[in-house]
N, C-alpha and C positions, 0 to 999 in steps of 0.2 A: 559444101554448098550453102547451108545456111549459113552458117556466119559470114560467107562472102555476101549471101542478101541480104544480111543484117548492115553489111557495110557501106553497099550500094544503097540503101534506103535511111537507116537512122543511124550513122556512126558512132553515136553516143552509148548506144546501148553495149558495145563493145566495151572488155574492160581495159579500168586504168591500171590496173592490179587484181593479182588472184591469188589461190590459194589456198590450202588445204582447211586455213586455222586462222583467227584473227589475231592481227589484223595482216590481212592478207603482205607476203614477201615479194611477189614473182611481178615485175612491172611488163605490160604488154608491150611486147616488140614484134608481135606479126600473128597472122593467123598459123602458118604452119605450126609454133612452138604454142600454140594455146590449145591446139586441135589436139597437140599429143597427149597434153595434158589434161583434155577431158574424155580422150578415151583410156588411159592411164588410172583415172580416178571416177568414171564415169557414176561407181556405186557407193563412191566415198564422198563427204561431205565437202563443198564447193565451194568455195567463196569469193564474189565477183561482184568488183567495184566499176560500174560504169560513170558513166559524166550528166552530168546535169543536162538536160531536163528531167532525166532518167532516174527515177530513186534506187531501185533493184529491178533484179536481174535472179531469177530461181531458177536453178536444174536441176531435177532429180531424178535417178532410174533406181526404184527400189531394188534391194536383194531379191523380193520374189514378187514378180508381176502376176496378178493374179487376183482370184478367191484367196482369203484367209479367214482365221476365226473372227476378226473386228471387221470384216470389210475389205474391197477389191483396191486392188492398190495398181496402179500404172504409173508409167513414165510422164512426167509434164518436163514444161517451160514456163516461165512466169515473166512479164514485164510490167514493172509498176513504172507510169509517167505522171510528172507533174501535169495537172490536167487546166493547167493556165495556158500549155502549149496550143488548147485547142485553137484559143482566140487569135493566135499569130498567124500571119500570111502562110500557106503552103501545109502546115503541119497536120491538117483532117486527111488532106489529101496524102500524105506520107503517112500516116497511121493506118491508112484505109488500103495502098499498096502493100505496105510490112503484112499487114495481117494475112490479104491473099495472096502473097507471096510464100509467107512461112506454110501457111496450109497446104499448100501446093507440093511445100517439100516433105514437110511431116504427116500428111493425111491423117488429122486426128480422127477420133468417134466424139471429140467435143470438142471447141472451146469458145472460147466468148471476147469480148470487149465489154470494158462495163465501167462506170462510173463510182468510185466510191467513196461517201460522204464522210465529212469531219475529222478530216484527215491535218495533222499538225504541222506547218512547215517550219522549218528552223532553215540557216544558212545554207546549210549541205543536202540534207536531207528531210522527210517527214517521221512523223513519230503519232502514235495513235494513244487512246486512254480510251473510257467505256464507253464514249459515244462514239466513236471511230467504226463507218461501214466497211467490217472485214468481207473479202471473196467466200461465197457460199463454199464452194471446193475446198478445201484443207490440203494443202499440200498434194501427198500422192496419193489421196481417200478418197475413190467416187462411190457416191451414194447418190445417184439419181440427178437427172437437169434441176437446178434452181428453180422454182416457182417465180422466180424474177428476172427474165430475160436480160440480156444485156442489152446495149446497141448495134452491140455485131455477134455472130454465132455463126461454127461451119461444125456442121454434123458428119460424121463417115459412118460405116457399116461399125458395131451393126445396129446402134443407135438409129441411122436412116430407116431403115427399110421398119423402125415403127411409126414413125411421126409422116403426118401428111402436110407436105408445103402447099401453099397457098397463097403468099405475099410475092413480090419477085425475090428474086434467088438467080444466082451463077454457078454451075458447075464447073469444079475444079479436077486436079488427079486423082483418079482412084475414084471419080464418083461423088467424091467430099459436095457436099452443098455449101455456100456460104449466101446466109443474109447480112444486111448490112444498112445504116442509119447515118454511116459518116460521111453523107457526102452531102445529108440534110442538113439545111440550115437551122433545124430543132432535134436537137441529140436526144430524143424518145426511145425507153427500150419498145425493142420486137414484142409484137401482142400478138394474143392468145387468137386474134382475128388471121394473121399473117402466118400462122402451123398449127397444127392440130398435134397435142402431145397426150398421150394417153395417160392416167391418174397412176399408173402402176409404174410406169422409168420416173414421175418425177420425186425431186429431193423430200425422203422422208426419215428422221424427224426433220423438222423445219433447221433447228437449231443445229448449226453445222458440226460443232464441237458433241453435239449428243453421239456421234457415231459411235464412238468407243463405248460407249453405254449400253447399245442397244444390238446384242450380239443374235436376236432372233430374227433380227432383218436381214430377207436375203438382196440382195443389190444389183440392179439392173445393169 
């Protein structure tokens, strides 16, 4: 079901190529033989080449979902877009479908849309150096909400039931909230005006990479 909304919405994000290992073997020839093979490999290392505008594509389901000694690790999805797409006809508006569509399927307890700065473009792809705005989230490491909202965010249990909405909002399956910025004509992240987040779920330390560091923190 996802990947078939992935393809009704943004075909691109689908791969050209995948694979266990770089640079990926397996050329896409259908959603059935891709399905098998990411429930096949679902906890093994993935690699998936979509098409432009789309730079990457992350899936991950840790070995152990959970508390551990560094931090709670969960299942994600990740889509990085060229963010020149915003300016083209139709594409806020397909950004803004994909998102509440995927949530609908996957009921997260997080995720976001978010814009991130100095990012490098080359022919294919982008490529980052120290000024480059990484995702506060690490992979499959949660350590608390971002102190810096995205422009979209849909919250589930049991995230929800701490934070109080107050901006508008849509509910989705399972009760999921999502907010949302894309369909203004000034891509602003969500403020601190629009949900009430309490000081103890959000990301602490700041510095996203500190998490392995800081093994006395327990994680929301």
């Amino acid at each position: 079901e996802l990947l078939n909304t992935i393809e009704r919405n943004i075909p691109e994000i689908l791969p050209r190529r995948y694979g266990e290992f770089e640079p990926p073997k397996e050329k896409f020839n259908g959603i059935p033989a891709f399905v098998s093979f990411l429930l096949k490999n679902a906890k093994s290392s993935i690699v998936w080449y979509p098409s432009k505008p789309v730079d990457y594509v992350h899936f991950g389901v840790p070995p152990i979902i959970g508390p551990v000694r560094t931090g709670y690790r969960f299942s994600y999805f990740a889509i990085t877009l060229d963010t020149a797409v915003i300016g083209m006809p139709g594409w806020k508006l397909a950004l803004e479908r994909l998102f509440k569509n995927i949530s609908n399927i996957l009921s997260p307890f997080y995720g976001d849309v978010r814009i991130l700065e100095n990012h490098i473009r080359s022919r294919s792809v982008s490529h980052s150096d120290k000024t480059t705005e990484h995702h506060p989230i690490i992979s499959w490491w949660w350590n608390g909400i971002p102190r810096k909202l995205g422009i979209a965010m849909v919250l589930g249990e049991p995230i929800l039931s701490l934070v109080k909405i107050k901006g508008p909002s849509t509910t989705l399956n399972d009760h999921c909230i999502l907010m949302s910025h894309l369909k203004n004509n000034e891509l602003q992240d969500i403020t601190n005006e629009e949900i009430e987040i309490p000081e103890g779920i959000y990301q602490v330390p700041t510095e996203p990479y500190s998490i392995f560091s800081n093994p006395e923190k327990k994680y929301p």
